[in-house]
Backbone as ProteinMPNN parsed JSONL, in Angstrom:
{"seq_chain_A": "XXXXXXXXXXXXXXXXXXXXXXXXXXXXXXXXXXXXXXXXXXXXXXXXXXXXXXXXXXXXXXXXXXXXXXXXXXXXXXXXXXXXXXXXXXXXXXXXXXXXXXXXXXXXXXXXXXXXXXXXXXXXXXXXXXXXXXXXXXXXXXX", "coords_chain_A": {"N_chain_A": [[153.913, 107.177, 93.005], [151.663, 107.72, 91.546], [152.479, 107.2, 88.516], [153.459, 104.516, 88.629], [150.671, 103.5, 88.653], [149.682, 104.205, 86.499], [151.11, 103.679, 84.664], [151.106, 100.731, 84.98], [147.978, 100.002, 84.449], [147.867, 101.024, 81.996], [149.803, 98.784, 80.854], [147.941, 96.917, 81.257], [145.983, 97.491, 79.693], [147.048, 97.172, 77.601], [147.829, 94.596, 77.206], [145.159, 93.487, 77.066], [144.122, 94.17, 74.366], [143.579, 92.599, 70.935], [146.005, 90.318, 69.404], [146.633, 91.194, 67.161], [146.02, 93.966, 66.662], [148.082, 95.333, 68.666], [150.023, 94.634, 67.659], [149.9, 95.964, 65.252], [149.826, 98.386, 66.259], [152.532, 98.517, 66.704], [154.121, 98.527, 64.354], [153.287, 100.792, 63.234], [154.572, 102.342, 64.263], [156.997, 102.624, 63.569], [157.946, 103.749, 61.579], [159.513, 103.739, 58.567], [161.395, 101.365, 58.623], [160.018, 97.77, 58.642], [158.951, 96.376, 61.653], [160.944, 92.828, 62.086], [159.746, 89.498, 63.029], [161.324, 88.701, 65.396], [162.071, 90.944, 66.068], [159.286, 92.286, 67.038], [158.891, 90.68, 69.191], [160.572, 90.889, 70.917], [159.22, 93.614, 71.788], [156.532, 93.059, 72.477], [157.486, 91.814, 74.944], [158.161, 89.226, 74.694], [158.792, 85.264, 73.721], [160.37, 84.675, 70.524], [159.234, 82.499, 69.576], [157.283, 81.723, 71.543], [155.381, 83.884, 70.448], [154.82, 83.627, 67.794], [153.194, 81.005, 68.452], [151.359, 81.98, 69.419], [150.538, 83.881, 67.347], [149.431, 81.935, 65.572], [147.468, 80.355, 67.202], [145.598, 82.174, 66.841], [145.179, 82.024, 64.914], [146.313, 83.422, 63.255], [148.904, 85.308, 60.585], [152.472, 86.395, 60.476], [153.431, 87.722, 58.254], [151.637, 87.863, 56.477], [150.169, 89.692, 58.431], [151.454, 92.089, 58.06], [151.692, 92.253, 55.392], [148.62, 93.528, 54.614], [148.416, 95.416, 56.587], [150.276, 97.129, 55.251], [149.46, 97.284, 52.89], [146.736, 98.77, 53.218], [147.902, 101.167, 54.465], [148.866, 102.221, 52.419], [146.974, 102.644, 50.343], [145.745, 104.55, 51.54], [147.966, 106.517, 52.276], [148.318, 107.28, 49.54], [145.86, 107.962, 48.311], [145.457, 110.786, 49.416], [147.33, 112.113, 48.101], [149.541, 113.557, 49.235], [151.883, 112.676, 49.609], [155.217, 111.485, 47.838], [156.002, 108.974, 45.84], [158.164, 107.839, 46.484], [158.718, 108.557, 49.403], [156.315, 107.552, 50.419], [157.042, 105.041, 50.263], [158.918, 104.766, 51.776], [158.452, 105.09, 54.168], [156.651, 103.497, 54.778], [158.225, 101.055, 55.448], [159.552, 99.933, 52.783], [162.691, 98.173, 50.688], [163.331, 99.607, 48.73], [161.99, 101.921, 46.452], [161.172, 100.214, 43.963], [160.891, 98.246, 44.794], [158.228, 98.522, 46.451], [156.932, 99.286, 44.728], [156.585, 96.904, 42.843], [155.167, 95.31, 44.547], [152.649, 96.73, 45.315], [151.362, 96.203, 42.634], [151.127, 93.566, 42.111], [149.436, 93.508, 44.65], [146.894, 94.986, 43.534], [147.029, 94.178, 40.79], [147.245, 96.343, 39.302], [149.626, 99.285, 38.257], [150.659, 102.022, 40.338], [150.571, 104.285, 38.756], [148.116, 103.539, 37.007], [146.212, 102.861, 39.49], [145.696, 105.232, 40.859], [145.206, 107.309, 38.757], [142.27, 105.77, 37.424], [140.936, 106.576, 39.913], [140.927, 108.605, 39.846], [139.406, 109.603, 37.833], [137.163, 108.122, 38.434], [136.342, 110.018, 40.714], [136.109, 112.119, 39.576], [133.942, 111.85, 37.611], [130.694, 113.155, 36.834], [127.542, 112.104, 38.399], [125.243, 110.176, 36.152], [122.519, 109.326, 35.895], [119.461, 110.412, 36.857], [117.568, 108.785, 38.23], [116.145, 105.965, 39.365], [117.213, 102.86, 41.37], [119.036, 103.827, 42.829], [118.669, 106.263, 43.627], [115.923, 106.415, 44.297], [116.041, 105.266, 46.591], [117.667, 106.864, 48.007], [116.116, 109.017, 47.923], [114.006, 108.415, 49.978], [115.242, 107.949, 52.482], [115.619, 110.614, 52.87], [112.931, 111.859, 53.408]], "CA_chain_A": [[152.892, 106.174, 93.156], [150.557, 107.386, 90.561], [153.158, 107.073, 87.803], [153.754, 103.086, 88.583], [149.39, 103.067, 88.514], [149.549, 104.639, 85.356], [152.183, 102.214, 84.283], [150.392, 99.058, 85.668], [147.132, 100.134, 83.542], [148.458, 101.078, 80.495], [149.848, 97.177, 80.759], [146.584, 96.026, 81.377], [144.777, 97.626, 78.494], [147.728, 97.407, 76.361], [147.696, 93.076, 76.64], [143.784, 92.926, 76.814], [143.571, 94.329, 73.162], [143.714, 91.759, 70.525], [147.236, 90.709, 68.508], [146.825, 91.661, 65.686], [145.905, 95.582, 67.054], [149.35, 95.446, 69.305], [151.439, 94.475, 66.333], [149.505, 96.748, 64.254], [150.36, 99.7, 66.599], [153.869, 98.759, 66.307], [154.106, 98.464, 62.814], [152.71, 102.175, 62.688], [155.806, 103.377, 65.12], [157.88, 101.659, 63.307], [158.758, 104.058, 60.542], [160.978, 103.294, 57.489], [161.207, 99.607, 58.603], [159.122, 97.062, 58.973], [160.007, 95.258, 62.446], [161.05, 91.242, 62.029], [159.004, 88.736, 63.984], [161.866, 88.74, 66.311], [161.906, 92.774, 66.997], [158.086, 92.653, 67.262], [158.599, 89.242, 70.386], [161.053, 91.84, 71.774], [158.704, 94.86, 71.984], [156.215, 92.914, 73.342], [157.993, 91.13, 75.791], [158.057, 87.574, 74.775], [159.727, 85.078, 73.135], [159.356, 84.697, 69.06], [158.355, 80.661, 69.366], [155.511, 82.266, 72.189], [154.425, 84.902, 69.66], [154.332, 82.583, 66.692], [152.419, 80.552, 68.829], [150.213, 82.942, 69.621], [150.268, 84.33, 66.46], [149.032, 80.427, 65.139], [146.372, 80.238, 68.235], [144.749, 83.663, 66.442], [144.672, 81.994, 63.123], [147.46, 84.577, 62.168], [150.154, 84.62, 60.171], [152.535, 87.549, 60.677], [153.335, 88.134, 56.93], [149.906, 88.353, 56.478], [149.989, 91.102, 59.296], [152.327, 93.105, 57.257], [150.983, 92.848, 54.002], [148.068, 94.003, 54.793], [148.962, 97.091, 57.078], [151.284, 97.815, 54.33], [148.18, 97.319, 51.983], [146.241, 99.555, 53.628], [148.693, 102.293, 54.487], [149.461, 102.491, 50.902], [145.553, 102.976, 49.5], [145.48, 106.132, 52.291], [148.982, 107.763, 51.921], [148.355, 107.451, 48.058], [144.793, 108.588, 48.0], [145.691, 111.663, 50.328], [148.212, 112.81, 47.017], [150.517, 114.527, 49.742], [153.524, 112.694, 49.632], [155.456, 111.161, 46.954], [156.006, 107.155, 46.245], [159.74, 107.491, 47.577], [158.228, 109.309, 50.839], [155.404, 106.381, 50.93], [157.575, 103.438, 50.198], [160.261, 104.757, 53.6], [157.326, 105.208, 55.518], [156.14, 101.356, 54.575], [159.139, 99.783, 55.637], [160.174, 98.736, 51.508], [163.851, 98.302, 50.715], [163.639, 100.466, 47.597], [160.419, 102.0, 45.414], [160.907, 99.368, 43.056], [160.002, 96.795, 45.659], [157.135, 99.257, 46.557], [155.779, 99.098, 42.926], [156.103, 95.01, 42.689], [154.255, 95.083, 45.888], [151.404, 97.226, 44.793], [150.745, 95.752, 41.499], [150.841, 92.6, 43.139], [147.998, 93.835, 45.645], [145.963, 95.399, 43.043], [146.507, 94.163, 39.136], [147.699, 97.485, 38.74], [150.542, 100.078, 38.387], [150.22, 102.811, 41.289], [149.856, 105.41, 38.084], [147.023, 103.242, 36.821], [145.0, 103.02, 40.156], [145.834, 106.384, 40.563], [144.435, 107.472, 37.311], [141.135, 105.407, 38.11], [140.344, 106.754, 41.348], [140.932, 110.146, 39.727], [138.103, 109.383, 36.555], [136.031, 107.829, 39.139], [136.059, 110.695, 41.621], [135.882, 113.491, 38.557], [132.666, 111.5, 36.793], [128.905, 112.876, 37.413], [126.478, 110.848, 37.989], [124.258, 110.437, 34.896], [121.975, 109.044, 36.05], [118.646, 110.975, 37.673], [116.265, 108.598, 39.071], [116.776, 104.979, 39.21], [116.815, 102.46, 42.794], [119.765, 104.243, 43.948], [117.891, 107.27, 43.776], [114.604, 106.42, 44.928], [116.265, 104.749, 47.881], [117.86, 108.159, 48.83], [114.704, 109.745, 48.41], [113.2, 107.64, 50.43], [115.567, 107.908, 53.409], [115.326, 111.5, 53.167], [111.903, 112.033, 53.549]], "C_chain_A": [[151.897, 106.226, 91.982], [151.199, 106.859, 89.2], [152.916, 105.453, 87.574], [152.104, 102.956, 88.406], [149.234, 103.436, 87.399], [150.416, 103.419, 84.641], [151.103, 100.738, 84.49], [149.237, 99.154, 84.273], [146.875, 100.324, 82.397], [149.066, 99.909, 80.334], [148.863, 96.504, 80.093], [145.834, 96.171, 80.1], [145.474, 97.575, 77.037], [147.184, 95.775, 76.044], [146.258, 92.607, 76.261], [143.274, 93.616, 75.338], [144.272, 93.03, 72.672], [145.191, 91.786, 70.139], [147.519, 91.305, 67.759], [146.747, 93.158, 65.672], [147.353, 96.099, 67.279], [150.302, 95.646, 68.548], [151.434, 95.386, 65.205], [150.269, 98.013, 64.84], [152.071, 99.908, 66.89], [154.562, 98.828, 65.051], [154.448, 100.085, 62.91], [153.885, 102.891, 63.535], [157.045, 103.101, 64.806], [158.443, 102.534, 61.787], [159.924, 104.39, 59.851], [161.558, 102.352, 58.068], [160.084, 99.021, 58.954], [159.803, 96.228, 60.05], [159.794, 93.688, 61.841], [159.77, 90.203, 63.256], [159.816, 88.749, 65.848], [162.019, 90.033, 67.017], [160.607, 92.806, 67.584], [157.883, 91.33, 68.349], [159.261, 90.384, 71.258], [160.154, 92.551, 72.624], [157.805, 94.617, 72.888], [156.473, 91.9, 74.576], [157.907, 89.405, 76.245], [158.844, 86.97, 73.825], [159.337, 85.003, 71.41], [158.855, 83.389, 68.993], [156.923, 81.324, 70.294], [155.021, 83.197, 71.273], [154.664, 84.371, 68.596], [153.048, 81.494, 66.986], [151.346, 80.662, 68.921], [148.95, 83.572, 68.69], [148.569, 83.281, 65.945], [147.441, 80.532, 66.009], [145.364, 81.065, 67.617], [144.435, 82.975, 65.355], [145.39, 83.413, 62.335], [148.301, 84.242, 61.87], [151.113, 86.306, 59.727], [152.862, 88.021, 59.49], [152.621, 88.726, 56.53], [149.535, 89.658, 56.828], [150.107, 92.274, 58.391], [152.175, 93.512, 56.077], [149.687, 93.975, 54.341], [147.83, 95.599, 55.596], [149.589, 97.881, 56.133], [149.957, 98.447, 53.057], [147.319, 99.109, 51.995], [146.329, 100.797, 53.988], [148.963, 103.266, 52.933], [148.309, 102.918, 50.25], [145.414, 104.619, 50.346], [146.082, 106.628, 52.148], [148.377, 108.045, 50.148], [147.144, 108.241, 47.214], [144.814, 109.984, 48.708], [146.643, 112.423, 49.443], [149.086, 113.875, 47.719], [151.651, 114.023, 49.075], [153.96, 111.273, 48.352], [155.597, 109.549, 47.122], [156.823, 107.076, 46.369], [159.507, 107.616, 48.965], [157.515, 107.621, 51.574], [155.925, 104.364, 51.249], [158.729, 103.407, 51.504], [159.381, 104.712, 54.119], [156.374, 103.576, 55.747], [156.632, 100.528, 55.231], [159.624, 99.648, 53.905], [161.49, 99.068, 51.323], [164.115, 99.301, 50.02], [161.715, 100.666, 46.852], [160.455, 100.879, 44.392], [160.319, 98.024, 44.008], [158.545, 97.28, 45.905], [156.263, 99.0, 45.581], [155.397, 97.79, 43.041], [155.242, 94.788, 43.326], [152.807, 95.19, 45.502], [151.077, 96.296, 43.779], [150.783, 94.609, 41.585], [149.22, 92.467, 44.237], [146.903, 94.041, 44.648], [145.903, 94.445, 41.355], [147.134, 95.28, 38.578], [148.925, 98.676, 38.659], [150.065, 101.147, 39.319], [149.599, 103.927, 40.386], [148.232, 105.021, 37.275], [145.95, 103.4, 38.102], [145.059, 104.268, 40.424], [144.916, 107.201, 39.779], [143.162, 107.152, 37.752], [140.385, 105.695, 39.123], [140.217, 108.342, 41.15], [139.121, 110.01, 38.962], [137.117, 108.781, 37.915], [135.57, 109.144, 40.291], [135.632, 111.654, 40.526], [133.935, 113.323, 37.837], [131.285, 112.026, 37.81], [128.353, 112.356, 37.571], [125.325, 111.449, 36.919], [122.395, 109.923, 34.908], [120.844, 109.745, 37.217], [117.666, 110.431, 38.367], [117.055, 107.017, 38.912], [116.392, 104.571, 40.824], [117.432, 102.971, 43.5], [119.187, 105.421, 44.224], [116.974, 107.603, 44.746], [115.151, 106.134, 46.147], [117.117, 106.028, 48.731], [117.26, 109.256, 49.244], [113.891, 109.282, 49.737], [113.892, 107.925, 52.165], [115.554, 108.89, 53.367], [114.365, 111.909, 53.901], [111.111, 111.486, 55.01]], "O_chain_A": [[151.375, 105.232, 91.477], [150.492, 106.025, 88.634], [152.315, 105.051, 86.578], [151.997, 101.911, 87.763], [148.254, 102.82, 86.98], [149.99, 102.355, 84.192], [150.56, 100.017, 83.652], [149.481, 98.546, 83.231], [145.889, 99.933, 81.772], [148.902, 99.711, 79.13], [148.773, 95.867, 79.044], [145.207, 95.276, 79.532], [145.013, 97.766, 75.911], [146.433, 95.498, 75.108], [146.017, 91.7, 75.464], [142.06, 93.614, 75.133], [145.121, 92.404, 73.307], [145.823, 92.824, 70.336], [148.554, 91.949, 67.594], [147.343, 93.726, 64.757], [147.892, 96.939, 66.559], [151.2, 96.486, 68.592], [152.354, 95.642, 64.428], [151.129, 98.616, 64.198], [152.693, 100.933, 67.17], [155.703, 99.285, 64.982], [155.565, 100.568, 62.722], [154.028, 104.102, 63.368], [158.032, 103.258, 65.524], [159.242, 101.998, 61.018], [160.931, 105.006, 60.197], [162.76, 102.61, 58.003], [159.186, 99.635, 59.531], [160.805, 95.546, 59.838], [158.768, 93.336, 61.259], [159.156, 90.692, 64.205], [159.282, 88.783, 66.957], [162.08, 90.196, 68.235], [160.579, 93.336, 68.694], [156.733, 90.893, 68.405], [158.638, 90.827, 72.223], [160.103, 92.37, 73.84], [157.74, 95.291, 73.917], [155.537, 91.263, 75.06], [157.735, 88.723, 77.256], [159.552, 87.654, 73.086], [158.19, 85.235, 71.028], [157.914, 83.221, 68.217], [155.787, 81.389, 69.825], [153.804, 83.281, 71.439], [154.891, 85.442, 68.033], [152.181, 81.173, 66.172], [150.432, 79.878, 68.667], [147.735, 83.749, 68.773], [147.373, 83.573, 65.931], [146.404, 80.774, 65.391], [144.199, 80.725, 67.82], [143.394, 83.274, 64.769], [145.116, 84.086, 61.342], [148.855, 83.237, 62.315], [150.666, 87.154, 58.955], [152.513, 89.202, 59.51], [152.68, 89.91, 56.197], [148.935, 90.509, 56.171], [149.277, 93.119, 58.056], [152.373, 94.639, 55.623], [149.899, 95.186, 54.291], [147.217, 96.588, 55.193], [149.514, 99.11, 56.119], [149.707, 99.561, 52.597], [147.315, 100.081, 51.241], [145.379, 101.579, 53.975], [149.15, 104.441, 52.617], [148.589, 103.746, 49.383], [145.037, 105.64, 49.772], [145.665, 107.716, 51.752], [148.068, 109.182, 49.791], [147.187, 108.835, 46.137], [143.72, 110.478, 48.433], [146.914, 113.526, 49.918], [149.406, 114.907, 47.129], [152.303, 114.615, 48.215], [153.206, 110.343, 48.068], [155.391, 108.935, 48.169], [157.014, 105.869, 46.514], [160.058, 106.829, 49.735], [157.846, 106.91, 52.522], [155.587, 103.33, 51.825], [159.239, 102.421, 52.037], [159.552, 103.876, 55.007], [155.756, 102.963, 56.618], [156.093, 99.507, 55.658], [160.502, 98.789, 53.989], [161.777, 100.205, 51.696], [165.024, 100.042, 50.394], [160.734, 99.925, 46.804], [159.321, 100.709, 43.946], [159.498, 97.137, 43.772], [157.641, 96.506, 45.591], [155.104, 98.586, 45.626], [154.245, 97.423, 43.273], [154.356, 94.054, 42.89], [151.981, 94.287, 45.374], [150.339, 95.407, 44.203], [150.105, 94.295, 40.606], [148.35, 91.611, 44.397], [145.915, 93.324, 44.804], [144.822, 94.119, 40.865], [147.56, 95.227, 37.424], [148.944, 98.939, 39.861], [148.855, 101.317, 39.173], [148.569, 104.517, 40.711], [147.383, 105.871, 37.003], [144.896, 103.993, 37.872], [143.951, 104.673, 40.074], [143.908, 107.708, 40.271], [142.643, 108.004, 38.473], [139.28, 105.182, 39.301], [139.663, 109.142, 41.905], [138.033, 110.263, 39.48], [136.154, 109.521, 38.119], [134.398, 109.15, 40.668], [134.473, 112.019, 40.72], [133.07, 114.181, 37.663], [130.921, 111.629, 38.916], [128.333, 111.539, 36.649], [124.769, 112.542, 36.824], [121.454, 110.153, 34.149], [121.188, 109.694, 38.398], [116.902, 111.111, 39.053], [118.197, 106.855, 38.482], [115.684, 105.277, 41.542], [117.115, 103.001, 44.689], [119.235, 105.636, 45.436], [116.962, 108.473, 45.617], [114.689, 106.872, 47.016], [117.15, 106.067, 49.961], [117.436, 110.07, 50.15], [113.177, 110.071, 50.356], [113.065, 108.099, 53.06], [115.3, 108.96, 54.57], [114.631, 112.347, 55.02], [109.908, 111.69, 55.174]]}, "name": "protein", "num_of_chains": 1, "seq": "XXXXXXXXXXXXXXXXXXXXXXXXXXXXXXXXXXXXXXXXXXXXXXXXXXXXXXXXXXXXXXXXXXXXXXXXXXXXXXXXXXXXXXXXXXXXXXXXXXXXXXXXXXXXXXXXXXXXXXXXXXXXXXXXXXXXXXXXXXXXXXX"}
């Protein structure tokens, strides 16, 4: 009995989050593919014209979804310098690292070893600066 109330409620709080969360948290269980529109109508138990629909109703567009998760996955595995860009590009969903790369430098302007690079020089640099508004304004909330 408690099992099926546990069941029932975990329903409830699964459909009353938004779409775009749901699809997100399947995305993320979803590693080394990216599901289709039609795996992700499956999962959550509808058809893909009702979850296009749906999608549409949100002002979403599930491409969209996917870039962006992908986006975003990709700035944290990459800034986190564990695992390599073969590791990061199976764990994405991409067919091959070379799609991985197009992708990125696509998203950014840049090659992964360029933002890379950049995020290094920006994290390594002192600040040179000793007084100034950003300053004062940290003084200020100190105090």
């Amino acid at each position: 009995m408690l099992d099926v109330q546990c069941a029932n409620l975990l329903a409830e709080l699964t459909n009353s989050r938004p779409l775009a969360e749901r699809l997100e948290d399947l995305m993320q269980v979803s590693v080394g593919t990216m599901p289709s529109l039609d795996e992700m109508a499956a999962k959550l138990g509808t058809s893909r014209r009702s979850l296009q629909r749906e999608l549409s109703n949100a002002g979403l567009n599930y491409q969209l979804l996917v870039k962006q998760f992908r986006m975003r996955h990709a700035f944290s595995l990459l800034g986190e310098n564990r695992s390599n860009i073969k590791t990061i590009a199976f764990i994405l969903g991409f067919r091959d690292v070379g799609s991985f790369r197009r992708a990125f430098q696509d998203w950014t302007g840049q090659s992964i070893g360029e933002w890379q690079a950049s995020r290094a020089e920006v994290a390594s640099c002192p600040r040179t600066r000793e007084s100034g508004p950003e300053r004062e304004e940290l003084v200020l909330q100190v105090t």
